[in-house]
C-alpha positions in Angstrom: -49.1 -9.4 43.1 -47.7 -12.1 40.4 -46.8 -15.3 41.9 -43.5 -16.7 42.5 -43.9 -19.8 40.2 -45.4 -17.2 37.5 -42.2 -15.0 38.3 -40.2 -18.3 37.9 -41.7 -19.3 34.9 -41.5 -15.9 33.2 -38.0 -15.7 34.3 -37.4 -19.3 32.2 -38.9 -18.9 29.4 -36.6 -15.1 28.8 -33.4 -16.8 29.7 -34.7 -19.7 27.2 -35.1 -16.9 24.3 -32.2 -15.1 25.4 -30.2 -18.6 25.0 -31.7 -19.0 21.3 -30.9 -16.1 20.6 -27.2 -16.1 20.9 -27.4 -19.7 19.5 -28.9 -18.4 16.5 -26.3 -15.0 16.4 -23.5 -17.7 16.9 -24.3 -19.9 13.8 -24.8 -16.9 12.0 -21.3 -15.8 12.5 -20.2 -19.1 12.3 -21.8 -19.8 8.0 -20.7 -16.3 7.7 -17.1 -17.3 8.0 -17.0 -20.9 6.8 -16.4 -20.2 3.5 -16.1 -24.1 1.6 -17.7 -25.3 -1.8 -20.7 -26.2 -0.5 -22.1 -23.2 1.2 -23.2 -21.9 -1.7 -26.0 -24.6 -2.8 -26.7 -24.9 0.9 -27.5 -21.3 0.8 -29.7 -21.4 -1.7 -31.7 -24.1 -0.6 -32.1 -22.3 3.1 -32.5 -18.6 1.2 -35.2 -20.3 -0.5 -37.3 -21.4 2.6 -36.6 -17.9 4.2 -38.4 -16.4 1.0 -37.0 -12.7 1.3 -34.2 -10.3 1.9 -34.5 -6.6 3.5 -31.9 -4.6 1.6 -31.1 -0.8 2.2 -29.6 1.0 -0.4 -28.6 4.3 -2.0 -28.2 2.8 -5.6 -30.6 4.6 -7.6 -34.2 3.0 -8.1 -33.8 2.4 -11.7 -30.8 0.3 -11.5 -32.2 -1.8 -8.2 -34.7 -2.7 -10.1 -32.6 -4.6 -12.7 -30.7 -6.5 -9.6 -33.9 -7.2 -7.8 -35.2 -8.5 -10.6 -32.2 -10.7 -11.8 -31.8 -11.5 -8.3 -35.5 -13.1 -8.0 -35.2 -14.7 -11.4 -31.9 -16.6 -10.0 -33.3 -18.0 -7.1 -36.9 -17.4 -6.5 -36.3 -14.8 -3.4 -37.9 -11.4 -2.8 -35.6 -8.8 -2.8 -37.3 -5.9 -0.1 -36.0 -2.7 -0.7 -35.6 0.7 1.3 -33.6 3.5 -1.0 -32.7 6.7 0.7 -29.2 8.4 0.6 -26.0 7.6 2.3 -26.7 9.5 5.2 -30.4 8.9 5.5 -29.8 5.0 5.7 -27.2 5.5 7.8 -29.2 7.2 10.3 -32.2 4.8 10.1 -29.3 1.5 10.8 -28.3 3.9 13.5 -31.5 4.4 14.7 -32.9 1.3 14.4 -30.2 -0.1 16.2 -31.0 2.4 19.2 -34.4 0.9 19.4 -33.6 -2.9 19.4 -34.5 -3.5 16.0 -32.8 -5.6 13.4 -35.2 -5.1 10.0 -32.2 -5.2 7.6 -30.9 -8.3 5.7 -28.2 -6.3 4.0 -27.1 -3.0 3.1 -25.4 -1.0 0.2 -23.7 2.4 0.3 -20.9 4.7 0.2 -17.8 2.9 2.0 -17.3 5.6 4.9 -20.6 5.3 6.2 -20.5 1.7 5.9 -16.9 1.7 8.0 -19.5 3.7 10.1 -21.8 1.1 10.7 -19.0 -1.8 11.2 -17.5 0.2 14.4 -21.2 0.8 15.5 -21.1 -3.5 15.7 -23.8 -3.4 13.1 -22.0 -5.6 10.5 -21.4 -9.2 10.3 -17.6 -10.2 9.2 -17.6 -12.4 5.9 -15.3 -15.1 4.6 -16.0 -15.6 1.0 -13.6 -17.0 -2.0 -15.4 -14.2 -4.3 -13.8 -11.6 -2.3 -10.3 -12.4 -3.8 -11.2 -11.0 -7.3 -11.8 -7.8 -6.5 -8.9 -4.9 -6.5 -6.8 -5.1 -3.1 -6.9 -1.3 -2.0 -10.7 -1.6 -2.4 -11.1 -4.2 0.4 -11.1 -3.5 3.7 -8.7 -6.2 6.1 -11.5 -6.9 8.4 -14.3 -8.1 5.8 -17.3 -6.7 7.8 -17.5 -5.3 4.2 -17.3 -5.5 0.4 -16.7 -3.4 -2.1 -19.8 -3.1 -4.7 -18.9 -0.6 -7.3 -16.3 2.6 -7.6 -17.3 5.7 -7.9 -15.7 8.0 -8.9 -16.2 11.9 -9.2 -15.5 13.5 -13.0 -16.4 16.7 -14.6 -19.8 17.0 -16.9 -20.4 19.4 -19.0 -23.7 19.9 -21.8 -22.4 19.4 -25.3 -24.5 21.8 -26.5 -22.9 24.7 -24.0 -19.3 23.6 -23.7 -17.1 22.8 -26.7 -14.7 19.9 -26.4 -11.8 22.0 -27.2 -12.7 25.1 -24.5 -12.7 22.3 -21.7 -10.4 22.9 -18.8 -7.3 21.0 -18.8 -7.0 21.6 -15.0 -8.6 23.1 -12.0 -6.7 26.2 -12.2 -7.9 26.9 -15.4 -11.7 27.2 -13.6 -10.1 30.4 -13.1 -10.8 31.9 -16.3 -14.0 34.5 -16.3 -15.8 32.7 -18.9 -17.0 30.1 -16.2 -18.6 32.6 -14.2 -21.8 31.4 -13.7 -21.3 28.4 -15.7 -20.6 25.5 -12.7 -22.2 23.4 -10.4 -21.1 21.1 -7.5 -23.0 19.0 -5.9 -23.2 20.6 -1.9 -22.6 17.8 0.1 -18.9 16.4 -2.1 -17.2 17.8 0.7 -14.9 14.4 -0.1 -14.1 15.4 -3.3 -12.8 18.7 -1.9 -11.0 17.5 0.7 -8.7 15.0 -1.7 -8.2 17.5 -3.9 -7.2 20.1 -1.6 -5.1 16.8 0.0 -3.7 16.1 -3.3 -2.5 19.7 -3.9 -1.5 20.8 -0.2 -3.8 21.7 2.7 -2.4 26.0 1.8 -2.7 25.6 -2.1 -5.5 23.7 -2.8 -7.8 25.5 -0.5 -6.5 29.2 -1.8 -7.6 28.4 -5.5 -10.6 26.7 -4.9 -11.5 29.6 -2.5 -10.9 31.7 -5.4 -12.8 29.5 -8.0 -16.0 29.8 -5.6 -15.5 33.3 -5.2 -14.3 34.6 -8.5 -16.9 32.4 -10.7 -20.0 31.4 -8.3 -20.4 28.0 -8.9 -24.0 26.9 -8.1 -25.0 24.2 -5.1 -27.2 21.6 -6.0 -28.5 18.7 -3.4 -28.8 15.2 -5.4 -25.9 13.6 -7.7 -29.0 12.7 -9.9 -30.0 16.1 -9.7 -27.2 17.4 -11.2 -26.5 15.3 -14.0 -30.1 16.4 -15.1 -29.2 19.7 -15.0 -26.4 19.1 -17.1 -28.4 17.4 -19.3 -30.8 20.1 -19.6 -28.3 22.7 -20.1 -29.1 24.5 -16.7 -25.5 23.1 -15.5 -23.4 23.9 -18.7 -20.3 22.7 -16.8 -20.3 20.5 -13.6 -17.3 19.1 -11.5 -18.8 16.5 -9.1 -21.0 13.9 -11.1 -20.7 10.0 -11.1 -19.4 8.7 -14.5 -22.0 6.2 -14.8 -24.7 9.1 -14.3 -23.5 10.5 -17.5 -23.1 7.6 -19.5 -26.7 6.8 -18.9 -28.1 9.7 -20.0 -25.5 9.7 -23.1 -27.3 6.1 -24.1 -30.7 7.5 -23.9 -29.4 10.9 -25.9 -29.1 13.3 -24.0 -26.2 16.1 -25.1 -23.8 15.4 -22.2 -20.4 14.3 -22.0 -17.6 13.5 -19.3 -14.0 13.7 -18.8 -11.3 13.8 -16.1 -9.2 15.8 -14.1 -6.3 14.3 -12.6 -6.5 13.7 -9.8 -9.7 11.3 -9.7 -10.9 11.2 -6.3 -12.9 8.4 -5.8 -14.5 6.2 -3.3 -16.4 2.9 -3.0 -19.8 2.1 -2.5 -20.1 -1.5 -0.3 -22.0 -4.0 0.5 -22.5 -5.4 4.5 -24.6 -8.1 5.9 -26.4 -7.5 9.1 -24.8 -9.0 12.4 -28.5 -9.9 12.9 -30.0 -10.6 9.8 -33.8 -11.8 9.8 -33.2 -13.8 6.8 -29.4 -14.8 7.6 -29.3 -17.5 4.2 -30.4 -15.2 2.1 -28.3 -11.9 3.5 -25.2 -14.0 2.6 -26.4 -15.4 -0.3 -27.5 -11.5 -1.9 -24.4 -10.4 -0.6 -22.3 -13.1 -2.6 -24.4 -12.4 -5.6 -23.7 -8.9 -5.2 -19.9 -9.1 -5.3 -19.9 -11.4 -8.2 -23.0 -12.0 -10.7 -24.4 -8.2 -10.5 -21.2 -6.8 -12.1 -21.5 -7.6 -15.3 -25.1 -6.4 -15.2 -23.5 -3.2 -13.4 -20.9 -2.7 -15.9 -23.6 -2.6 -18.6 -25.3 0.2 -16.5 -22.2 1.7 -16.5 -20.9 1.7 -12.9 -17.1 1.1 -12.5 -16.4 -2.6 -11.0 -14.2 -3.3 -8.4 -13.5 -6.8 -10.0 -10.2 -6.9 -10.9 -10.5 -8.8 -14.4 -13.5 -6.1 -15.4 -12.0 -3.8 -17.6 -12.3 0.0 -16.2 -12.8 3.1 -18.2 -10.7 4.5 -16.1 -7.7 2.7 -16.3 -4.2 4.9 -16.4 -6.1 7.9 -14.5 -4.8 9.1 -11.2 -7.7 7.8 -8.8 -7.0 9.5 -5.1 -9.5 6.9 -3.3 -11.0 8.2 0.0 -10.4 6.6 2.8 -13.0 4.7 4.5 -10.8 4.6 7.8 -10.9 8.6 8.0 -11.7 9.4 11.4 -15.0 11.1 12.5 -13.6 14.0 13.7 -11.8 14.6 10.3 -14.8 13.9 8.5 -16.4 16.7 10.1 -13.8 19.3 9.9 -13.7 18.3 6.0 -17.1 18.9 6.1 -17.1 21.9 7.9 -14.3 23.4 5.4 -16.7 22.8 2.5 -19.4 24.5 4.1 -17.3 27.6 4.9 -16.1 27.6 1.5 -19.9 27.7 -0.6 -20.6 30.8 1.4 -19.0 32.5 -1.6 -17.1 35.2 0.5 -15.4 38.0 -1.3 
Protein backbone atom coordinates (compact mmCIF):
# COMPACT_ATOMS: atom_id res chain seq x y z
CA UNK A 1 0.00 0.00 0.00
CA UNK A 2 1.55 3.61 -1.07
CA UNK A 3 1.06 6.25 1.43
CA UNK A 4 -1.13 9.07 1.41
CA UNK A 5 1.61 11.80 1.42
CA UNK A 6 3.34 9.67 -1.42
CA UNK A 7 -0.19 9.59 -3.24
CA UNK A 8 -0.20 13.40 -2.48
CA UNK A 9 3.00 14.13 -3.68
CA UNK A 10 2.69 12.02 -6.82
CA UNK A 11 -0.58 13.65 -7.42
CA UNK A 12 1.55 17.29 -7.30
CA UNK A 13 4.13 16.88 -9.09
CA UNK A 14 1.53 15.51 -12.43
CA UNK A 15 -0.71 18.36 -12.01
CA UNK A 16 2.74 20.47 -11.84
CA UNK A 17 3.77 18.84 -15.40
CA UNK A 18 0.39 18.93 -16.64
CA UNK A 19 0.45 22.91 -15.77
CA UNK A 20 3.84 23.21 -17.81
CA UNK A 21 2.68 21.72 -20.13
CA UNK A 22 -0.14 23.76 -21.35
CA UNK A 23 2.10 26.77 -20.36
CA UNK A 24 4.55 25.71 -22.79
CA UNK A 25 1.50 24.61 -25.63
CA UNK A 26 0.15 28.21 -24.90
CA UNK A 27 3.31 30.22 -25.74
CA UNK A 28 3.71 28.17 -28.52
CA UNK A 29 0.49 29.17 -30.08
CA UNK A 30 0.97 32.40 -28.85
CA UNK A 31 5.02 33.16 -31.08
CA UNK A 32 3.14 31.20 -33.60
CA UNK A 33 0.68 33.94 -34.18
CA UNK A 34 2.61 37.09 -33.22
CA UNK A 35 3.97 37.76 -36.30
CA UNK A 36 6.22 41.44 -35.71
CA UNK A 37 9.83 42.33 -37.06
CA UNK A 38 11.52 40.91 -34.50
CA UNK A 39 10.46 37.33 -34.29
CA UNK A 40 12.58 36.43 -36.79
CA UNK A 41 16.13 37.17 -35.09
CA UNK A 42 14.52 35.97 -31.86
CA UNK A 43 13.98 32.87 -33.60
CA UNK A 44 17.04 32.32 -34.61
CA UNK A 45 18.75 32.86 -31.61
CA UNK A 46 16.19 30.32 -29.63
CA UNK A 47 16.29 27.72 -32.92
CA UNK A 48 19.90 27.96 -32.28
CA UNK A 49 19.97 26.72 -28.55
CA UNK A 50 17.31 23.99 -29.53
CA UNK A 51 20.04 22.67 -32.02
CA UNK A 52 17.51 20.55 -34.37
CA UNK A 53 14.33 20.15 -36.25
CA UNK A 54 12.25 16.76 -36.90
CA UNK A 55 10.83 17.22 -40.39
CA UNK A 56 8.59 14.56 -42.25
CA UNK A 57 8.49 14.76 -45.73
CA UNK A 58 7.63 13.24 -49.13
CA UNK A 59 9.94 15.63 -51.14
CA UNK A 60 12.30 13.31 -52.70
CA UNK A 61 15.70 12.54 -50.92
CA UNK A 62 17.80 14.17 -53.47
CA UNK A 63 16.22 17.51 -53.33
CA UNK A 64 15.97 17.44 -49.23
CA UNK A 65 19.26 17.12 -49.20
CA UNK A 66 19.91 20.53 -50.94
CA UNK A 67 17.39 22.26 -48.29
CA UNK A 68 18.91 20.54 -45.34
CA UNK A 69 21.91 21.50 -46.21
CA UNK A 70 21.17 25.25 -47.08
CA UNK A 71 19.16 25.16 -44.15
CA UNK A 72 22.16 24.19 -41.67
CA UNK A 73 24.50 26.43 -43.54
CA UNK A 74 21.96 29.43 -42.63
CA UNK A 75 21.70 28.96 -39.16
CA UNK A 76 23.73 26.26 -37.71
CA UNK A 77 20.52 23.81 -37.06
CA UNK A 78 20.18 20.14 -37.84
CA UNK A 79 17.61 19.43 -40.08
CA UNK A 80 16.25 15.50 -38.94
CA UNK A 81 14.56 13.98 -41.64
CA UNK A 82 11.90 11.08 -42.12
CA UNK A 83 10.87 10.65 -46.05
CA UNK A 84 8.14 8.27 -46.88
CA UNK A 85 5.03 9.05 -49.13
CA UNK A 86 2.00 11.09 -48.61
CA UNK A 87 0.08 8.53 -47.20
CA UNK A 88 2.76 6.71 -45.29
CA UNK A 89 3.64 10.00 -43.24
CA UNK A 90 0.32 10.61 -42.84
CA UNK A 91 -0.39 7.41 -41.17
CA UNK A 92 2.71 7.61 -38.96
CA UNK A 93 1.40 11.65 -37.66
CA UNK A 94 -1.80 9.68 -37.27
CA UNK A 95 -0.41 7.17 -35.45
CA UNK A 96 1.89 8.76 -33.51
CA UNK A 97 -0.62 10.95 -32.40
CA UNK A 98 -2.72 7.77 -31.19
CA UNK A 99 0.08 6.89 -28.93
CA UNK A 100 0.85 10.31 -27.23
CA UNK A 101 3.71 11.09 -29.08
CA UNK A 102 4.78 14.40 -30.58
CA UNK A 103 8.34 13.51 -32.55
CA UNK A 104 7.70 15.95 -35.45
CA UNK A 105 8.97 19.61 -35.68
CA UNK A 106 7.34 20.05 -39.02
CA UNK A 107 5.96 18.43 -41.83
CA UNK A 108 5.80 18.60 -45.77
CA UNK A 109 3.31 16.92 -48.18
CA UNK A 110 0.60 16.90 -50.50
CA UNK A 111 -2.14 19.60 -49.32
CA UNK A 112 -5.13 17.04 -48.81
CA UNK A 113 -3.44 15.03 -46.39
CA UNK A 114 -2.15 17.87 -44.76
CA UNK A 115 -5.98 19.46 -44.48
CA UNK A 116 -6.03 15.89 -43.08
CA UNK A 117 -3.85 16.39 -40.34
CA UNK A 118 -5.18 20.13 -39.37
CA UNK A 119 -8.86 18.63 -38.65
CA UNK A 120 -7.03 15.67 -36.79
CA UNK A 121 -5.83 19.02 -34.34
CA UNK A 122 -2.27 18.03 -35.38
CA UNK A 123 -1.30 21.45 -36.84
CA UNK A 124 -0.36 24.60 -35.19
CA UNK A 125 -2.05 27.95 -36.94
CA UNK A 126 0.62 30.46 -38.24
CA UNK A 127 0.68 34.25 -38.62
CA UNK A 128 3.56 35.11 -40.86
CA UNK A 129 4.05 38.36 -43.22
CA UNK A 130 5.77 35.76 -45.80
CA UNK A 131 2.50 34.21 -46.28
CA UNK A 132 1.23 37.23 -48.33
CA UNK A 133 3.51 36.54 -51.34
CA UNK A 134 2.33 33.57 -52.23
CA UNK A 135 -0.76 33.02 -54.88
CA UNK A 136 -4.22 33.50 -52.93
CA UNK A 137 -6.17 30.23 -54.19
CA UNK A 138 -3.07 28.34 -52.93
CA UNK A 139 -3.55 29.39 -49.25
CA UNK A 140 -5.82 28.01 -47.10
CA UNK A 141 -8.05 30.87 -44.70
CA UNK A 142 -7.14 29.13 -41.62
CA UNK A 143 -3.21 29.10 -41.87
CA UNK A 144 -2.67 25.72 -40.01
CA UNK A 145 -0.86 25.47 -43.38
CA UNK A 146 1.32 26.79 -46.22
CA UNK A 147 1.74 26.17 -49.47
CA UNK A 148 5.41 24.77 -50.39
CA UNK A 149 5.45 24.06 -54.07
CA UNK A 150 2.70 23.21 -57.01
CA UNK A 151 2.54 20.29 -58.56
CA UNK A 152 1.13 19.72 -61.08
CA UNK A 153 0.35 16.56 -63.30
CA UNK A 154 1.54 16.72 -67.30
CA UNK A 155 2.10 14.16 -69.87
CA UNK A 156 5.81 12.53 -70.51
CA UNK A 157 6.68 10.92 -73.18
CA UNK A 158 10.56 9.31 -74.29
CA UNK A 159 11.87 11.39 -77.14
CA UNK A 160 13.31 8.57 -78.61
CA UNK A 161 9.67 6.69 -78.87
CA UNK A 162 7.26 9.53 -79.35
CA UNK A 163 7.74 12.21 -82.08
CA UNK A 164 6.84 15.74 -81.07
CA UNK A 165 4.48 16.01 -83.91
CA UNK A 166 2.43 12.44 -83.24
CA UNK A 167 1.74 13.80 -79.58
CA UNK A 168 -1.88 14.00 -78.63
CA UNK A 169 -3.41 17.29 -78.74
CA UNK A 170 -6.17 15.96 -76.27
CA UNK A 171 -7.33 13.08 -74.29
CA UNK A 172 -9.64 11.86 -76.73
CA UNK A 173 -7.05 11.48 -79.09
CA UNK A 174 -5.53 8.61 -76.54
CA UNK A 175 -8.08 6.89 -78.45
CA UNK A 176 -6.16 6.18 -81.40
CA UNK A 177 -4.78 2.37 -81.67
CA UNK A 178 -1.35 3.31 -81.98
CA UNK A 179 -1.18 3.89 -78.04
CA UNK A 180 -2.09 0.53 -77.33
CA UNK A 181 0.37 -0.58 -75.14
CA UNK A 182 2.26 2.57 -75.20
CA UNK A 183 0.91 4.37 -71.59
CA UNK A 184 1.37 4.54 -68.12
CA UNK A 185 -0.29 6.16 -65.11
CA UNK A 186 0.82 6.32 -62.11
CA UNK A 187 -2.03 3.91 -59.83
CA UNK A 188 -2.69 5.84 -57.01
CA UNK A 189 -3.56 9.64 -59.31
CA UNK A 190 -6.92 8.88 -58.63
CA UNK A 191 -6.90 12.98 -58.25
CA UNK A 192 -5.94 13.56 -61.48
CA UNK A 193 -8.82 11.36 -62.69
CA UNK A 194 -11.30 12.68 -60.77
CA UNK A 195 -10.65 16.62 -62.11
CA UNK A 196 -10.50 15.51 -65.29
CA UNK A 197 -13.55 13.53 -65.29
CA UNK A 198 -14.88 16.89 -63.08
CA UNK A 199 -13.68 19.07 -65.70
CA UNK A 200 -15.44 17.18 -68.55
CA UNK A 201 -18.70 15.91 -66.74
CA UNK A 202 -19.17 13.16 -64.17
CA UNK A 203 -21.01 10.92 -67.68
CA UNK A 204 -18.44 12.03 -70.31
CA UNK A 205 -15.28 12.04 -68.75
CA UNK A 206 -15.62 8.74 -67.15
CA UNK A 207 -17.03 7.01 -70.59
CA UNK A 208 -13.83 7.95 -72.55
CA UNK A 209 -11.34 7.31 -70.07
CA UNK A 210 -13.14 3.98 -69.52
CA UNK A 211 -12.62 3.47 -73.07
CA UNK A 212 -8.92 4.64 -73.13
CA UNK A 213 -8.12 2.03 -70.30
CA UNK A 214 -9.95 -0.58 -72.06
CA UNK A 215 -9.27 0.06 -75.70
CA UNK A 216 -5.32 0.75 -75.22
CA UNK A 217 -4.20 -0.92 -71.70
CA UNK A 218 -2.34 1.58 -70.16
CA UNK A 219 0.17 0.16 -67.65
CA UNK A 220 0.01 0.83 -63.56
CA UNK A 221 3.01 1.85 -62.03
CA UNK A 222 3.33 2.65 -57.95
CA UNK A 223 6.02 5.61 -57.50
CA UNK A 224 5.83 9.19 -59.43
CA UNK A 225 9.70 8.68 -59.46
CA UNK A 226 9.11 5.39 -60.82
CA UNK A 227 7.54 6.44 -63.64
CA UNK A 228 9.45 9.17 -64.90
CA UNK A 229 12.40 6.50 -65.00
CA UNK A 230 10.49 4.44 -67.01
CA UNK A 231 9.94 7.10 -69.35
CA UNK A 232 13.33 7.88 -69.35
CA UNK A 233 14.28 4.37 -70.11
CA UNK A 234 11.85 4.01 -72.83
CA UNK A 235 9.82 1.29 -70.98
CA UNK A 236 6.93 4.14 -70.63
CA UNK A 237 7.14 5.57 -74.23
CA UNK A 238 4.17 7.79 -73.31
CA UNK A 239 2.98 8.63 -69.69
CA UNK A 240 0.06 10.92 -68.52
CA UNK A 241 0.56 11.41 -64.67
CA UNK A 242 4.24 12.69 -64.03
CA UNK A 243 5.43 15.86 -61.99
CA UNK A 244 6.93 18.50 -64.37
CA UNK A 245 9.88 18.97 -62.27
CA UNK A 246 10.47 15.03 -62.42
CA UNK A 247 11.07 15.55 -66.07
CA UNK A 248 13.03 18.54 -66.17
CA UNK A 249 15.44 16.86 -63.93
CA UNK A 250 16.14 14.11 -65.77
CA UNK A 251 16.10 16.42 -69.16
CA UNK A 252 19.29 18.41 -67.21
CA UNK A 253 21.15 15.32 -66.65
CA UNK A 254 20.27 13.98 -70.44
CA UNK A 255 18.08 11.79 -70.43
CA UNK A 256 15.70 11.64 -73.82
CA UNK A 257 12.41 12.80 -72.22
CA UNK A 258 10.24 15.59 -72.61
CA UNK A 259 6.89 17.10 -71.22
CA UNK A 260 3.87 18.99 -72.30
CA UNK A 261 0.31 19.75 -71.26
CA UNK A 262 -3.12 18.86 -71.64
CA UNK A 263 -5.53 21.37 -70.82
CA UNK A 264 -6.91 21.00 -68.34
CA UNK A 265 -3.87 20.90 -65.75
CA UNK A 266 -4.98 19.37 -62.69
CA UNK A 267 -2.85 20.28 -60.07
CA UNK A 268 -2.46 20.33 -56.36
CA UNK A 269 -0.14 21.71 -53.69
CA UNK A 270 2.30 20.22 -51.63
CA UNK A 271 2.46 22.25 -47.82
CA UNK A 272 4.20 22.83 -45.17
CA UNK A 273 2.60 22.55 -41.28
CA UNK A 274 4.21 23.09 -37.93
CA UNK A 275 3.38 20.77 -35.19
CA UNK A 276 0.78 21.95 -32.52
CA UNK A 277 3.48 20.34 -30.21
CA UNK A 278 6.67 20.86 -31.65
CA UNK A 279 9.79 19.53 -29.64
CA UNK A 280 11.86 22.14 -31.02
CA UNK A 281 8.96 25.02 -31.26
CA UNK A 282 11.84 28.00 -32.46
CA UNK A 283 13.13 26.06 -34.84
CA UNK A 284 9.67 24.42 -36.32
CA UNK A 285 8.69 28.12 -37.01
CA UNK A 286 11.74 29.27 -38.07
CA UNK A 287 12.18 26.04 -40.90
CA UNK A 288 8.73 26.62 -41.73
CA UNK A 289 9.39 30.51 -42.54
CA UNK A 290 12.52 29.44 -44.43
CA UNK A 291 10.47 27.14 -46.21
CA UNK A 292 7.89 29.48 -47.63
CA UNK A 293 10.44 32.02 -48.62
CA UNK A 294 14.37 31.36 -48.99
CA UNK A 295 13.98 27.57 -50.39
CA UNK A 296 12.11 28.77 -53.55
CA UNK A 297 14.55 30.05 -55.36
CA UNK A 298 16.67 26.94 -54.64
CA UNK A 299 13.31 24.99 -55.61
CA UNK A 300 12.79 26.81 -58.72
CA UNK A 301 16.34 25.83 -59.77
CA UNK A 302 15.27 22.12 -59.10
CA UNK A 303 12.64 22.79 -61.04
CA UNK A 304 9.50 22.62 -58.81
CA UNK A 305 6.67 25.21 -59.56
CA UNK A 306 6.56 28.09 -56.74
CA UNK A 307 3.71 29.22 -55.21
CA UNK A 308 5.26 32.68 -54.79
CA UNK A 309 3.56 34.97 -56.66
CA UNK A 310 6.55 37.14 -58.17
CA UNK A 311 8.32 33.55 -59.27
CA UNK A 312 7.81 33.22 -62.73
CA UNK A 313 5.79 29.79 -63.64
CA UNK A 314 6.35 27.60 -66.61
CA UNK A 315 3.03 27.30 -66.51
CA UNK A 316 1.60 30.42 -66.80
CA UNK A 317 -1.60 30.78 -69.39
CA UNK A 318 -2.32 26.89 -68.89
CA UNK A 319 -5.72 25.85 -67.50
CA UNK A 320 -4.61 24.58 -63.95
CA UNK A 321 -7.95 22.74 -62.25
CA UNK A 322 -6.29 22.75 -58.61
CA UNK A 323 -7.67 20.03 -56.30
CA UNK A 324 -9.24 20.87 -53.48
CA UNK A 325 -7.71 20.35 -50.24
CA UNK A 326 -11.26 20.84 -48.48
CA UNK A 327 -12.62 17.68 -50.46
CA UNK A 328 -14.44 15.70 -48.00
CA UNK A 329 -13.24 12.20 -46.85
CA UNK A 330 -16.02 10.50 -48.07
CA UNK A 331 -15.48 11.94 -51.63
CA UNK A 332 -12.00 11.18 -51.52
CA UNK A 333 -12.74 7.71 -51.22
CA UNK A 334 -15.46 7.27 -53.70
CA UNK A 335 -12.81 9.13 -56.18
CA UNK A 336 -10.62 6.61 -55.16
CA UNK A 337 -12.73 3.86 -55.40
CA UNK A 338 -13.79 5.01 -59.16
CA UNK A 339 -10.11 4.83 -60.13
CA UNK A 340 -9.71 1.47 -58.79
CA UNK A 341 -12.73 0.13 -60.63
CA UNK A 342 -11.53 1.73 -63.69
CA UNK A 343 -7.67 -0.01 -63.90
CA UNK A 344 -9.34 -3.37 -63.83
CA UNK A 345 -9.33 -2.86 -67.56
CA UNK A 346 -12.86 -4.39 -68.13
CA UNK A 347 -14.00 -5.07 -71.64
Amino acid sequence: MYSSNLIRTVGAVTLGLLLQTAALAQSFSELASADSPSRHQRLVEAAKKEGSVNFYTSIPEKDMSVLSADFEKRYGIRVSVWRASTVKVLQRLVAEKQAKRWDFDAVDISSPELEALYQEKLLQEVNSGLQKELMEETMPSHRGWAPQFISVFVQAYNTGKVKKEDLPKTYADLLDPKWKGQLGVEVNDSDWYCGQVSYLGQEKGSKLFSEIANRNKWSLRTGHSLLANLVSSGEVPLALTTYSYMIEQAKQKGAPVDWFAINPVVGRTNGIGVSRNPPHPNAALLFYEYMISDAQLLMQKMHYISPVKKLASPLRGAKIQFIDPLTERAEIERCDAAFAELNKFKN
